[in-house]
C-alpha positions in Angstrom: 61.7 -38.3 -20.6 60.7 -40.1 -17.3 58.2 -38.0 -16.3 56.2 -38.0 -19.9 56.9 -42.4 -19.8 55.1 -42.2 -16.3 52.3 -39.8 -17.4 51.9 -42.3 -20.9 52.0 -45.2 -19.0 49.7 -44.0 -16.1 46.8 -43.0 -18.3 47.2 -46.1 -20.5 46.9 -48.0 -16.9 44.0 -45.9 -15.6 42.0 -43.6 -18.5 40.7 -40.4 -18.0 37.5 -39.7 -20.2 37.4 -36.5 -21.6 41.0 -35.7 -21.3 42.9 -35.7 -24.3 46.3 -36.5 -22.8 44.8 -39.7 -21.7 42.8 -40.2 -25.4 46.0 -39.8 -26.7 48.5 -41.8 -24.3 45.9 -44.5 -25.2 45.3 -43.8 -28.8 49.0 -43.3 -29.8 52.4 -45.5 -29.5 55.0 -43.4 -27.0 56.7 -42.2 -29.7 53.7 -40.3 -31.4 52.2 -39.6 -28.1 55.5 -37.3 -27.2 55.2 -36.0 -30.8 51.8 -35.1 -30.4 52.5 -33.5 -27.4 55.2 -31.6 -28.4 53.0 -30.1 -31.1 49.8 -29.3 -29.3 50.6 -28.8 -25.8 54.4 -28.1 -25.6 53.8 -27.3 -21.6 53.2 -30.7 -20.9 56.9 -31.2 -22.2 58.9 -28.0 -21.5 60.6 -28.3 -18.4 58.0 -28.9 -16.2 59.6 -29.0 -12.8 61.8 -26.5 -13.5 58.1 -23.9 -14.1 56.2 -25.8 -11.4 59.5 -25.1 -8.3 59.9 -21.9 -10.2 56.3 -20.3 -11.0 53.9 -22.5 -9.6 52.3 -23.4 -12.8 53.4 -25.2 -15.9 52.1 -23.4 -19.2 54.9 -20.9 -19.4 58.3 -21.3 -21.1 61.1 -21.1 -18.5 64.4 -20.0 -18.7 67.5 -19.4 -16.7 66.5 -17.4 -14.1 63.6 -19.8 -13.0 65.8 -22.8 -13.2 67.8 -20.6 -10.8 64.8 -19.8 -8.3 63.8 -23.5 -8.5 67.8 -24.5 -7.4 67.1 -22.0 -4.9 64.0 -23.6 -3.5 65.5 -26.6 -3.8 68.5 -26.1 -2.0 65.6 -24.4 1.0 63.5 -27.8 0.9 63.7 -30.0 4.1 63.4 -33.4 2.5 64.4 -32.8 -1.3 63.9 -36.0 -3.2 65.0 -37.6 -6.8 63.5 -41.5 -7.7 67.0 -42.5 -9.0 68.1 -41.5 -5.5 65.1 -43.0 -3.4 67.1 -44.5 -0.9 69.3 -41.8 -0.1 66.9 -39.2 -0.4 64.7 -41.0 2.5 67.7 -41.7 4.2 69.2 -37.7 4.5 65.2 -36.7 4.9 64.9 -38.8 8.0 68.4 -37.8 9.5 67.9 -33.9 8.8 64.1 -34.5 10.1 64.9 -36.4 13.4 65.2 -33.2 15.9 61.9 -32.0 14.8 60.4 -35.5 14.5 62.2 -37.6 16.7 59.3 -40.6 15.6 59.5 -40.3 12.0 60.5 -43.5 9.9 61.4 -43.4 6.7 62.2 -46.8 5.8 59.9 -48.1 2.6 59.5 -49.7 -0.5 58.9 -47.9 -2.9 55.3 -47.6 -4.3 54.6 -45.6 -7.1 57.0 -47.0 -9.5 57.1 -47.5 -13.2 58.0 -51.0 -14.6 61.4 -48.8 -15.4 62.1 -48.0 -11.5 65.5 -48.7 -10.9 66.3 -48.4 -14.3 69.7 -46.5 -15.2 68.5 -42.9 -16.5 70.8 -43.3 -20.1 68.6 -46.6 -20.2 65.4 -45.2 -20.2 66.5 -42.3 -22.0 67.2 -44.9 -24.6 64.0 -46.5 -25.3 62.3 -43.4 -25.0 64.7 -42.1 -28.3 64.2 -45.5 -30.0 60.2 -44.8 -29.6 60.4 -41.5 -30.6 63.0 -41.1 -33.5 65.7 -38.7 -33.6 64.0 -36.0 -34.5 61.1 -36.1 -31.9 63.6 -36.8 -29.1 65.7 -33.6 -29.9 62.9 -31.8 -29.3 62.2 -33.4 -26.1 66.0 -32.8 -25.1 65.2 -29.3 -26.1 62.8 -29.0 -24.3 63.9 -31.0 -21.1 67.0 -29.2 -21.0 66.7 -27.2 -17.7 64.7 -29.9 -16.1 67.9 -32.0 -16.8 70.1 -29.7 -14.9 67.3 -29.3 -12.6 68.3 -33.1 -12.0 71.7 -32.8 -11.6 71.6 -30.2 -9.1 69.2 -32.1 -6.9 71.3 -35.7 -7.1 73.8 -33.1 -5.9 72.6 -31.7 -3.1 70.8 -35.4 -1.8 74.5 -36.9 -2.2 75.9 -33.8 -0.1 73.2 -34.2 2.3 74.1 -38.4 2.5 77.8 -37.4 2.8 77.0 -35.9 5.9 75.7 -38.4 7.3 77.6 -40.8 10.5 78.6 -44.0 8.3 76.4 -45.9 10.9 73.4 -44.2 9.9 73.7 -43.5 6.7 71.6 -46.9 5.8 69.3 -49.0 6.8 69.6 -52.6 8.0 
């Protein structure tokens, strides 16, 4: 649900003529825009990270075994990061990194945020069901669902990666 809030708010920020994703975002209240999604372009909604880690592109219909190959990749990344976990992420990136790239620096706001950032996820997934309706936002759970573990298994790994980080440099001042 936060990635199709950022792609509705983004085009209703900055329009795209001639794309109908944009048309609608700006046409359409969130609710119907995710409704209207749902019906004519499903891929825009069906697990999108999971099929872009997994497969590179983001028109087919995933299932287990490429939520299993995007883990896999995950878990492989040198600097895996989650927006709920900014922070943290940065923080584990730039530790991990520092043999390689002794210079790099980390610390920074962040800047490509939604109005939302910071935002506890059962919050936001809570005005995107009161937009939608109940109906409209099963579907979106539906098809969300490995994305959402997807998720999970990242915060994971970023909080293992913290964990292993010296106290004293597990934050900045």
């Amino acid at each position: 649900s936060d990635l199709i809030r950022s792609t509705y708010d983004f085009f209703r920020e900055k329009p795209a003529a001639g794309d109908p994703v944009s048309q609608y975002a700006n046409e359409l209240s969130l609710g119907d825009f995710i409704a209207r999604l749902i019906e004519e372009m499903p891929w825009y909604m069906n697990d999108v990270q999971v099929n872009m880690l997994s497969n590179g592109v983001v028109n087919d219909c995933p299932c287990k075994e490429d939520l299993d190959r995007a883990t896999a990749r995950l878990m492989r990344m040198a600097f895996p990061g989650v927006v709920e976990c900014f922070t943290e992420s940065l923080v584990a990136g730039q530790y991990f990194l520092q043999a390689v790239f002794p210079e790099l620096d980390c610390a920074a706001a962040p800047l490509n945020v939604s109005s939302a950032f910071g935002t506890a996820m059962t919050e936001k997934m809570a005005r995107v069901a009161d937009a939608c309706g109940k109906k409209v936002f099963a579907e979106l759970l539906r098809l969300s669902a490995l994305n959402l573990e997807l998720l999970g298994r990242a915060r994971a790994e970023i909080a293992r990666r913290h964990s292993l980080i010296p106290k004293e440099r597990a934050h900045w001042c």
